[in-house]
Every structure is written in C-alpha cells, then in structure tokens.
C-alpha positions in Angstrom: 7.6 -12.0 10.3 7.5 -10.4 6.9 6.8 -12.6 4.1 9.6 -13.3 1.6 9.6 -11.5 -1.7 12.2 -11.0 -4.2 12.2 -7.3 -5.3 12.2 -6.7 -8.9 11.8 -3.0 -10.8 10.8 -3.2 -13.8 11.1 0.4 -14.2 9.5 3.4 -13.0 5.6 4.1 -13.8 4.0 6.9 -13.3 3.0 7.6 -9.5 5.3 5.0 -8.6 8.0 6.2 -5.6 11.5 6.6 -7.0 13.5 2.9 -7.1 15.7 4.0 -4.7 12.8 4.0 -1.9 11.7 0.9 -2.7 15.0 0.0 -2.3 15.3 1.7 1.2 12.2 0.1 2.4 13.2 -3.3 1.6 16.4 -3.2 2.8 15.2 -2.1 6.0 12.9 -4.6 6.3 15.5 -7.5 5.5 17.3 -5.9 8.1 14.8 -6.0 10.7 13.8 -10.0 9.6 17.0 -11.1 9.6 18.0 -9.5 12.5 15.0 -9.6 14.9 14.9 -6.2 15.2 11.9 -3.9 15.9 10.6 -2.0 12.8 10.4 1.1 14.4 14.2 1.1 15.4 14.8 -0.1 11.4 12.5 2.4 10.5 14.7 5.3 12.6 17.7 4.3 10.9 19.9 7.6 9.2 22.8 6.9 6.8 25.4 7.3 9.7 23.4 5.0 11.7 26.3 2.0 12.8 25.5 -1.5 11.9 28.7 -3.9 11.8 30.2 -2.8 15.0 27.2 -0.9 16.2 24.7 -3.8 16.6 25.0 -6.2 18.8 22.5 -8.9 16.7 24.6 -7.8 13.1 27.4 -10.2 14.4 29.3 -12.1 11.8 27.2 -15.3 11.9 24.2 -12.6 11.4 26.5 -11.1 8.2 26.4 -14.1 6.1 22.2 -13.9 6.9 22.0 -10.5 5.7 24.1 -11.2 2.5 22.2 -14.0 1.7 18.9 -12.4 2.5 19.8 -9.0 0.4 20.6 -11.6 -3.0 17.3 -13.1 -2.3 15.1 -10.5 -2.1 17.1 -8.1 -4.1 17.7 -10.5 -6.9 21.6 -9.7 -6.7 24.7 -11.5 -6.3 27.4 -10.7 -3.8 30.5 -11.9 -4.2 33.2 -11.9 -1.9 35.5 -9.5 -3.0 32.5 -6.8 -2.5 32.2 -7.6 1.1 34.2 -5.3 3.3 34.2 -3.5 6.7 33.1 -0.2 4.8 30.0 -2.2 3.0 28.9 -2.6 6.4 29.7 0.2 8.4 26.5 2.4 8.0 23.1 2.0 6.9 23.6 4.7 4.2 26.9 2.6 2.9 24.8 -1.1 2.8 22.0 1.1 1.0 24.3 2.5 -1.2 25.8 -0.8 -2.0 22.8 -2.5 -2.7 21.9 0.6 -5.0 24.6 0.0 -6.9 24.2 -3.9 -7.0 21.0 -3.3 -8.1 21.6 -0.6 -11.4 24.8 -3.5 -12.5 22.2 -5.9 -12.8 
C-alpha cells in the first residue's frame, strides 16, 4: 500500500508536469488503495472507463471511502449535494470533478 499524502500545488514550476497529471496520477492511485485494485488495471483506466456500476469493489460502502480518501489527499471538501450518479459514472467524470474541486479551492 501507497503511503498517504495530501496533494498540494503550489503552482506550476518549470519542468514540472501540468497540475492536471498530477492530479490524474493521484486520483488513480487513491483509487487503486482504496479499492484494492491492481495498479496496472488503475493505470489502464480511459475517461469512459465505468466505475459506480462498473466495479464490483466501488460499492456504496466503498463510495464513502473514496470520498473521504479524495478530501484527504486532495485537500478538498465534498459536500453532499456534489455527490451524484454522474460524479461517479466514469473515470474521466470523478477526474473532472476533482479538477474542478481542486481550481475552487
């Protein structure tokens, strides 16, 4: 297991990857931690690949993990308005979200 780390951007610098990858990278590995999922399968995911529906771990006990998890490590906070069945549809919609979490902050 991964250890725990709360991601922070303080901006880009030069050479650094665009936030957005950094972003990408450690939502999928929440995703794989939380889950118990292989990184390789994480690491394979596409923006249409299914979770909520799709994976059999990402049940809804496993939701309120992930949640948690992604205000941790993100350094966001969810509320629970901004949870819904199209948040958690695809990887490229969570990412999205989390994107967008992140740039309110």
């Amino acid at each position: 297991m991964r250890p725990m780390t709360t991601f922070s951007h303080p901006g880009p610098a030069a050479g650094d990857a665009a936030p957005e990858a950094a972003i990408d990278r450690e939502l999928r590995g929440l995703i794989a931690d939380v889950l118990g999922l292989d990184a390789g399968q994480v690491a394979a995911f596409e923006a249409d690949s299914g979770l909520f529906g799709h994976l059999p771990e990402l049940d809804s006990m496993a939701v309120a993990g992930l949640l948690t998890e992604m205000e941790d490590r993100l350094g966001i906070v969810i509320e629970d308005d901004d949870v819904d069945g199209a948040m958690l549809e695809t990887y490229g919609s969570l990412l999205a979200f989390a994107e967008a979490k992140i740039a309110a902050r």
